[in-house]
C-alpha positions in Angstrom: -82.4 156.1 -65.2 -82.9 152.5 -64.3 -84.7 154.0 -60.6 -86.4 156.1 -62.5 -87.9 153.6 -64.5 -88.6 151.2 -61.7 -90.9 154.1 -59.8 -92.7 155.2 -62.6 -93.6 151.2 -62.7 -94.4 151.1 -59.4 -97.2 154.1 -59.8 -98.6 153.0 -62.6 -99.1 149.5 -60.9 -100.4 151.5 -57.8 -102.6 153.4 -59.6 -104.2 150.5 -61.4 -104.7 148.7 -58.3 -107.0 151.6 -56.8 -108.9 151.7 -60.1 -109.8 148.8 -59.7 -110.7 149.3 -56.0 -113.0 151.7 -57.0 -114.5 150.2 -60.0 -115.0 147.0 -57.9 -117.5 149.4 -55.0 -119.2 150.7 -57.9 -122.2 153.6 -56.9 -123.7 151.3 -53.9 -126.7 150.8 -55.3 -125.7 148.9 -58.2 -126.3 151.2 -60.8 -124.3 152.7 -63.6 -124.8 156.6 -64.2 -125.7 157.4 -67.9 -122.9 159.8 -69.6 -122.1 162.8 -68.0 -123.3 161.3 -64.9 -121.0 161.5 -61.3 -121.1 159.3 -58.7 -122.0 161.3 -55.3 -120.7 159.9 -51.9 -123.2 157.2 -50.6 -125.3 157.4 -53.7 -127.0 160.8 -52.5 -126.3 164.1 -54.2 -125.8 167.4 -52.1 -127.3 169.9 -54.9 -127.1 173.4 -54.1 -129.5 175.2 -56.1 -129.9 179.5 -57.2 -134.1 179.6 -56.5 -136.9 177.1 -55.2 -137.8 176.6 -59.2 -134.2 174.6 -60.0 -134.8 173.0 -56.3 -138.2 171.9 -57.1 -137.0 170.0 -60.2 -134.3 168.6 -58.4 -136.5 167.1 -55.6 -138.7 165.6 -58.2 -135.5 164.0 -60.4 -134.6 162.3 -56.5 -132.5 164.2 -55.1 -132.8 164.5 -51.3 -130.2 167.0 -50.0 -131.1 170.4 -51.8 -130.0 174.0 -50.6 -131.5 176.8 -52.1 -129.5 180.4 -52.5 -132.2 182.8 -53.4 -135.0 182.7 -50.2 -138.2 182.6 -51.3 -139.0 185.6 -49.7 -137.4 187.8 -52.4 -140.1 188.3 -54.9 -138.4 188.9 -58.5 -135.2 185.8 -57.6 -133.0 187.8 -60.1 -132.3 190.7 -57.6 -131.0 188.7 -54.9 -127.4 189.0 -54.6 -125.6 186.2 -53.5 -124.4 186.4 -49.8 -120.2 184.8 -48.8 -122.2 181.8 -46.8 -124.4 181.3 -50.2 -121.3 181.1 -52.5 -119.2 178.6 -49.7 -122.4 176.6 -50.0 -121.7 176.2 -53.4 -118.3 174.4 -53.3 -119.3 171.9 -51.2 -121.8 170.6 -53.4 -121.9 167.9 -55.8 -124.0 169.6 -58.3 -125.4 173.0 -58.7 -128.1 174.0 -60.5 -128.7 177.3 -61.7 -130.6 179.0 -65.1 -128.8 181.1 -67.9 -130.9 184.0 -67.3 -129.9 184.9 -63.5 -127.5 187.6 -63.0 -125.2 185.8 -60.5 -124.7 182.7 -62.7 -121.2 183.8 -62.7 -120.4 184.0 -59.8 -122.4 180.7 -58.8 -119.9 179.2 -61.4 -117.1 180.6 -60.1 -118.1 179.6 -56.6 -118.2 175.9 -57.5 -114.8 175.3 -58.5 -113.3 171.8 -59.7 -115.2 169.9 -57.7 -119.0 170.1 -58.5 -120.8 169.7 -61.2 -122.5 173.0 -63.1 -125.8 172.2 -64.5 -127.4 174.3 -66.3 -131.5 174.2 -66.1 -134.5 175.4 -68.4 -136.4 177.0 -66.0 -140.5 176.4 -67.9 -143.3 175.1 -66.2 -144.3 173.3 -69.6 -145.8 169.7 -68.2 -143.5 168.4 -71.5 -140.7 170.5 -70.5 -140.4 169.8 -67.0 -140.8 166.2 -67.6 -138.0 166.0 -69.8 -136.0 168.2 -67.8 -136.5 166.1 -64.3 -135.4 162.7 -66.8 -131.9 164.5 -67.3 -131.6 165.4 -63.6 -132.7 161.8 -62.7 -129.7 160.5 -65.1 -127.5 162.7 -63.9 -127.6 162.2 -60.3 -128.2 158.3 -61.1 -132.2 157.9 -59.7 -133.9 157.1 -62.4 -136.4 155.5 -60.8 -137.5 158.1 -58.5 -137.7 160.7 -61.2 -139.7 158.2 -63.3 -142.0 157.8 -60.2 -142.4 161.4 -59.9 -143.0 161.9 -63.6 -145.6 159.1 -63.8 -147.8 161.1 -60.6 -146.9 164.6 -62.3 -148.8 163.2 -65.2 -152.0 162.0 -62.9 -152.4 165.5 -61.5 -151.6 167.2 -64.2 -154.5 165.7 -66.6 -157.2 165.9 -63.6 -156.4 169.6 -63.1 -156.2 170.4 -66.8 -160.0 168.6 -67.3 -161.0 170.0 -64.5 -160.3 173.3 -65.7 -161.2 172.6 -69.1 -164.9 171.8 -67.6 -165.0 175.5 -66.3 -165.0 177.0 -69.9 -167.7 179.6 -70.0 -170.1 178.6 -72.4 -168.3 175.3 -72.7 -166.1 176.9 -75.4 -162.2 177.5 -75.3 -161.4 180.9 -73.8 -159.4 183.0 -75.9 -155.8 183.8 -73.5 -153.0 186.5 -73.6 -150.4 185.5 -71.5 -146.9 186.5 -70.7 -144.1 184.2 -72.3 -143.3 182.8 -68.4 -146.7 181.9 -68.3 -147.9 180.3 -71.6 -147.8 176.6 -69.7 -150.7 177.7 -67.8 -152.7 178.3 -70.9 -151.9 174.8 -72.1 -153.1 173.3 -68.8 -156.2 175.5 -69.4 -156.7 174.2 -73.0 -157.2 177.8 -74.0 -156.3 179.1 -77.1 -153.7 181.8 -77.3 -154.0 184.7 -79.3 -151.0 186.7 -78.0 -147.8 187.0 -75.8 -145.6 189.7 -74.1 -143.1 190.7 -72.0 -140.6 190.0 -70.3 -140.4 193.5 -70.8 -143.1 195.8 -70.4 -146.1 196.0 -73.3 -145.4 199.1 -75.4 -148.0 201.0 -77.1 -148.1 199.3 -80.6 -149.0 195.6 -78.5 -151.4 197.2 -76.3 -153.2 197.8 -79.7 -152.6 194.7 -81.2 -152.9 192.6 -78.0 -156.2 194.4 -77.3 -157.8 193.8 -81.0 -157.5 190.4 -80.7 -160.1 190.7 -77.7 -158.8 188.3 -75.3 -161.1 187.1 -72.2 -158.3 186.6 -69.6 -155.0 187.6 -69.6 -152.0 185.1 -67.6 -149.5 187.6 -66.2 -146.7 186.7 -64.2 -146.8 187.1 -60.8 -142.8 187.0 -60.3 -142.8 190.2 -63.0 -146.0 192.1 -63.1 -146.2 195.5 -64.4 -149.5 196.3 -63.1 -152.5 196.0 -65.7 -151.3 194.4 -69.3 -154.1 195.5 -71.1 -156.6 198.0 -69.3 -159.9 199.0 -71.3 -160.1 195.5 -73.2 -162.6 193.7 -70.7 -160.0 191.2 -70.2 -159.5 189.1 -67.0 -156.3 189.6 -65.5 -154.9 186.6 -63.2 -151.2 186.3 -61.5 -150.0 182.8 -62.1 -146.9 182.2 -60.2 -144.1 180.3 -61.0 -141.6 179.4 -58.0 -143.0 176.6 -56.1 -142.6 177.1 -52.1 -140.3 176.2 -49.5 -140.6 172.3 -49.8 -139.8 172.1 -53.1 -142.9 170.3 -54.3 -143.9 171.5 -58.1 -147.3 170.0 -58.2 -148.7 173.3 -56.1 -147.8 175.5 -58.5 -150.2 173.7 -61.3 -152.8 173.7 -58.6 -152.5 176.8 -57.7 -152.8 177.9 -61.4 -156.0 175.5 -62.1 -157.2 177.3 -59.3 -157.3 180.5 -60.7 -157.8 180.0 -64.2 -161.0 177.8 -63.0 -162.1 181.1 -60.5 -161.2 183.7 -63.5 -163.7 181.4 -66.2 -166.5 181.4 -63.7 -166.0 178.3 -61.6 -166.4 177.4 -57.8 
């Protein structure tokens, strides 16, 4: 018993003494992660991410080592089935970052095992949304101060495209919009009013009627889930706003991309 005793001391002192090794190298770069936050090795995160959409908001929260599952040539993300290399990916990873609504969530959690960390991310392209959304990721991986940076020139671009857009209103009055419910932060950036949503399945009779009465001048589909014409015979303008941002993980295209269109639909150069 007396042994016993003497070894369970000597781990206990053992253990205390790398605790305090550890506590005493902190992150590296002198900073303290908020709760829930990890420490990644050398500071950096390795994120693995499902689509280009999570990967895009974890470039903007700072994180420099991103993988992306789904290739961005698959059209509609949530068909892609996740390849062996995709899911071994995932366990080496410090995070992963994947939405609620993609089939293979499971099996992206399953993938990841003990070691990284499952984060689960509203995927919504609403400037308010995305903001607040990059400020957790920033927290969690513990730079702060890159998302803030990114958050403060999101805001620049985002209010000259949204006047700029807003200076293409025909008659310089607020188009009236109907837009998928994937795509209702374009109408926002447009200033336009809304009058109607639909989807994400396809628009049955009874909406086409009541979508249609409400005499909408443009409607916002979605370019990741388009069912062909929303509302044909209204006179209604019908743009494709997409939502996954490229290869290189930069979000700001996408509103660009979106003022571009909505300023082309409304009659502008």
């Amino acid at each position: 018993m007396a042994r016993t005793r003497v070894r369970f001391a000597s781990l206990l002192a053992l253990t205390a003494a790398l605790t305090a090794l550890v506590t005493g190298c902190g992150s590296g770069d002198g900073s303290t992660p908020k709760d829930g936050a990890t420490t990644p090795r050398g500071g950096k995160p390795v994120v693995v991410v499902t689509t280009t959409w999570e990967g895009a908001f974890a470039r903007a929260a700072g994180a420099e080592e991103v993988k992306v599952i789904v290739p961005q040539s698959v059209h509609h993300a949530p068909d892609y089935d996740p390849k062996p290399s995709d899911l071994a990916a995932v366990g080496k990873a410090d995070f992963v970052l994947y939405a609620p609504f993609e089939p293979y969530a499971a099996k992206i959690k399953e993938a990841a095992g003990s070691k990284a960390k499952l984060v689960e991310v509203n995927l919504d392209n609403d400037a308010d949304k995305v903001k607040a959304e990059v400020a957790e990721l920033g927290a969690l991986f513990g730079t702060q101060e890159s998302a803030a940076k990114w958050a403060a020139s999101f805001d620049a671009e985002y209010a000259k495209l949204s006047e700029d857009v807003q200076g293409s209103w025909p008659g310089g009055k607020s188009p009236a919009v109907v837009s998928q419910v994937f795509t209702a932060w374009s109408a926002k950036l447009a200033g336009a009013t809304p009058v109607g949503t639909y989807g994400p399945e396809a628009v049955t009779p009874a909406q086409l009627a009541e979508l249609s009465a409400k005499k909408p001048s443009l409607v916002l589909d979605n370019a990741h889930m388009s069912t062909g014409t929303v509302l044909p015979d209204s006179g209604a303008r019908q743009i494709e706003i997409v939502n996954y941002p490229g290869a290189d993980l930069d979000l700001l295209p996408v509103y660009r991309n979106a003022a571009a269109e909505l300023k082309k639909a409304m009659g502008g150069s």
